[in-house]
C-alpha positions as CSV (number, residue, x, y, z in Angstrom):
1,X,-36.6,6.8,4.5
2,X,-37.2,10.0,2.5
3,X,-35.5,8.5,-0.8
4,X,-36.9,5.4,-3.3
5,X,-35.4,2.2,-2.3
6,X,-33.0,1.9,-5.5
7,X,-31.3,5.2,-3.9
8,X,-31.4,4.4,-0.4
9,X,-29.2,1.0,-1.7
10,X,-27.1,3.0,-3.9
11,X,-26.7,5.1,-0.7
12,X,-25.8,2.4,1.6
13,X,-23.6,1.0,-1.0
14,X,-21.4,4.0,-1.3
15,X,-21.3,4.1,2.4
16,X,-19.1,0.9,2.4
17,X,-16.2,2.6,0.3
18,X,-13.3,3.8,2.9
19,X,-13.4,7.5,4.4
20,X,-17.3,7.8,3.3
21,X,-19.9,7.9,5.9
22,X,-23.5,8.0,5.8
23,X,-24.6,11.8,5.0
24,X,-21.5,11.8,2.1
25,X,-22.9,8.9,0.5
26,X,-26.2,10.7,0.8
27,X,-24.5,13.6,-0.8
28,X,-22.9,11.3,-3.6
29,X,-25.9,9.4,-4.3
30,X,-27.8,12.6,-4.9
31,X,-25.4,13.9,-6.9
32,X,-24.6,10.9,-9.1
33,X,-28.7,11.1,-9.7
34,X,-28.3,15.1,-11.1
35,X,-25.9,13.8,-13.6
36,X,-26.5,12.6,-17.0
37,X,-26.1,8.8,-18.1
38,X,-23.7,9.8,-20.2
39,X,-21.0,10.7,-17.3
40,X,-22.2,7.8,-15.0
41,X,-21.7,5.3,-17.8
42,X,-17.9,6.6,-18.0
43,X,-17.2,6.1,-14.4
44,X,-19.1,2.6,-14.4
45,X,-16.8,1.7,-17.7
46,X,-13.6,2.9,-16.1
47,X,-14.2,1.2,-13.1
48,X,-15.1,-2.5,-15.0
49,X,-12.5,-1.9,-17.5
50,X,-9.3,-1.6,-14.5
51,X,-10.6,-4.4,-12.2
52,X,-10.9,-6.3,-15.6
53,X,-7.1,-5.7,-16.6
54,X,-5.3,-4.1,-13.4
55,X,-3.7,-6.8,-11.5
56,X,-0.5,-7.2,-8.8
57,X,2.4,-7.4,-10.3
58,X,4.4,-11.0,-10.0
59,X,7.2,-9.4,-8.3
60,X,6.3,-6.8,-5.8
61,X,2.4,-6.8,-5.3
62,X,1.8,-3.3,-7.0
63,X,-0.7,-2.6,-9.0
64,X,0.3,-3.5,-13.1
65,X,-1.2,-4.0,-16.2
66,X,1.4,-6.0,-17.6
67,X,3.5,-8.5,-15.7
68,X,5.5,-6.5,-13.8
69,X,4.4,-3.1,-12.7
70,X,6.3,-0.3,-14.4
71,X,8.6,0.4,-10.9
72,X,9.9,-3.4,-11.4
73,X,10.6,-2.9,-15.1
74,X,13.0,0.4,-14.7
75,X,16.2,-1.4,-14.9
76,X,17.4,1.9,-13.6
77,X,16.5,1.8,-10.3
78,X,18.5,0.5,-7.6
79,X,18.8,-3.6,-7.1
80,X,20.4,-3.5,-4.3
81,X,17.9,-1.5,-2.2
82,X,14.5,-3.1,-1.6
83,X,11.9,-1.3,0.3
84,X,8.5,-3.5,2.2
85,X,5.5,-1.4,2.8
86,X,2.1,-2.3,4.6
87,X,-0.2,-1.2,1.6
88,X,0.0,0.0,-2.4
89,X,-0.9,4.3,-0.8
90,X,2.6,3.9,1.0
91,X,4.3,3.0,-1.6
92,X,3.1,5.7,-3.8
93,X,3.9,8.2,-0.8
94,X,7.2,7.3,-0.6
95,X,7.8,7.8,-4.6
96,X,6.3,11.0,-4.0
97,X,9.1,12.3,-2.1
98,X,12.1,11.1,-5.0
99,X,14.2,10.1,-2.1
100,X,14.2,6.4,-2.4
101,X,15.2,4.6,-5.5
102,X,15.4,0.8,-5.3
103,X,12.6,-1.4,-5.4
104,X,9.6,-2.4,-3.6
105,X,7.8,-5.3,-2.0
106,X,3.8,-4.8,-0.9
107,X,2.7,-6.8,1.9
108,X,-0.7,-5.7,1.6
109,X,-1.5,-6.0,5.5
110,X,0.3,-6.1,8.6
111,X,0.8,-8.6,11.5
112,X,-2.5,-8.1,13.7
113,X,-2.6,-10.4,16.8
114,X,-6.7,-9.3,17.1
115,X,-7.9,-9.4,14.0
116,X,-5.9,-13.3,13.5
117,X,-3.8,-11.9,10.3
118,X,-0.9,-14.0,10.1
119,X,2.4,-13.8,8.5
120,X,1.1,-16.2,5.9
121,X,-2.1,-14.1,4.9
122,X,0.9,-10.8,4.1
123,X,3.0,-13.0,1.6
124,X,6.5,-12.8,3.8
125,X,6.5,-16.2,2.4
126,X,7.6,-15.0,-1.1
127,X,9.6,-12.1,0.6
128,X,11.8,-13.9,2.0
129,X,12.3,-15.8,-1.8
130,X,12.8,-12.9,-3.3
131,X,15.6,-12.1,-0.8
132,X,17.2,-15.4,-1.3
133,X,17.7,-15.1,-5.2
134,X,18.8,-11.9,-5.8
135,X,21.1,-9.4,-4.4
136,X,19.8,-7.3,-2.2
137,X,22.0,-5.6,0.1
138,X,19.7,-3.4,2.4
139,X,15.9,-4.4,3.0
140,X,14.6,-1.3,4.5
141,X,10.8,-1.8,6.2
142,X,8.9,0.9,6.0
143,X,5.7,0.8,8.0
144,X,3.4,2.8,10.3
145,X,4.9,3.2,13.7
146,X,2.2,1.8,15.6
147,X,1.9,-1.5,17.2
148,X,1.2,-3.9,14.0
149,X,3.9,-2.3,12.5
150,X,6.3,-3.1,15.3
151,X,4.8,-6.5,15.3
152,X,5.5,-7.0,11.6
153,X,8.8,-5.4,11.1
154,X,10.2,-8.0,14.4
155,X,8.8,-10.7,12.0
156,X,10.2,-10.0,9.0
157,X,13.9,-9.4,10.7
158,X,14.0,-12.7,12.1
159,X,12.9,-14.2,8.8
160,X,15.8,-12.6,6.8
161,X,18.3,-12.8,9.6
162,X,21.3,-13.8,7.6
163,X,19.4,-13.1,4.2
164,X,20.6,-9.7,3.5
165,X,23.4,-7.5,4.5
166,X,21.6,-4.9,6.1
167,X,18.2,-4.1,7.7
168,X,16.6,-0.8,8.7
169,X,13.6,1.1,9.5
170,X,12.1,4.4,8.9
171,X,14.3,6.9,11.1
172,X,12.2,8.6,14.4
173,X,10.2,11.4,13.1
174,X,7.3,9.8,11.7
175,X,4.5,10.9,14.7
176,X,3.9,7.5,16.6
177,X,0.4,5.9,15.4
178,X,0.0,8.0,12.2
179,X,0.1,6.5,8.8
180,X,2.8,6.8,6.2
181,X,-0.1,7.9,3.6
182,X,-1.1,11.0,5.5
183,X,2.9,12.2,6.2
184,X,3.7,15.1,4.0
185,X,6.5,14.1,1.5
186,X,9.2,16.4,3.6
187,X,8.8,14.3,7.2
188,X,9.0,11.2,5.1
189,X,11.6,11.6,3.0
190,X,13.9,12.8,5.7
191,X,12.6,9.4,7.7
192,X,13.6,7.7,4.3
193,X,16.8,8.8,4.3
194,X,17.6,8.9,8.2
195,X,16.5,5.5,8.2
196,X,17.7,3.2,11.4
197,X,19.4,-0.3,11.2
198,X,17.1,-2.8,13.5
């Protein structure tokens, strides 16, 4: 190795975070060592100080400091409407688009037959609850059209058969195995609003 061993671990450490390979972390390592304390002190605070206070929220499994993330708390926002999404990034690509206005429920996973993630590991458990004590008229499930999110979404419509009024899906037009995160906020907020009963 051409680097001290403290910096080839800080490199192999920043490896391990999503979407950076080897010769980035080797980038970010070298440049995290160019920069003064001062600025690597902040980022090491900021990250301490959110795991220590940023937790899911009760209701929907966002992200909140408080008990309920801020989404749950507008009592403006649609009741009626409630929209299940694989991960916390979909979510927030969705509200990027300003089409959807109900409420939210993050599974945090899907259905994956090969990598033994059950419906019990996703919480449907507590979605299924949640559609049993309040009102919700349409549950609308909004995942990646690839085969775990098939999987998943024929799951979670036999489990609220009868629960709610109305299920759909995100309309055709979302590219078959792409990820809701990467879909520009036009594609996905017409698939929003096109959405398909199942």
């Amino acid at each position: 190795m051409y680097f001290p061993d403290k910096l080839n671990k800080l490199t192999e450490a920043l490896a391990t975070l999503p979407g950076v390979g080897p010769k980035a972390a080797e980038r970010l390592a070298i440049y995290l060592m160019d920069q003064p304390a001062a600025y690597l002190e902040n980022i090491t605070t900021s990250i301490l100080a959110a795991k220590a206070s940023v937790h899911f929220c009760k209701k929907c499994n966002n992200f909140s400091e408080k008990e309920y993330c801020d989404i749950c708390s507008d009592k403006l926002r649609n009741a009626a409407l409630l929209c299940v999404v694989e991960k916390i990034q979909d979510l927030v690509a969705i509200e990027k688009t300003g089409t959807f206005k109900g409420y939210y429920f993050v599974l945090h996973g899907l259905i994956d037959p090969l990598t033994h993630v059950n419906p019990e590991a996703l919480k449907i458990d507590l979605l299924e609850k949640r559609c049993e004590t309040e009102v919700i008229e349409e549950v609308i499930l909004a995942f990646s059209p690839n085969f775990d999110g098939e999987i998943t979404s024929m799951y979670i419509a036999r489990v609220l058969e009868g629960k709610v009024k109305k299920l759909s899906k995100l309309a055709i037009g979302l590219p078959k195995g792409s990820d809701i995160e990467f879909t520009d906020a036009l594609t996905l907020g017409q698939a929003i609003e096109k959405r398909i009963d199942i």
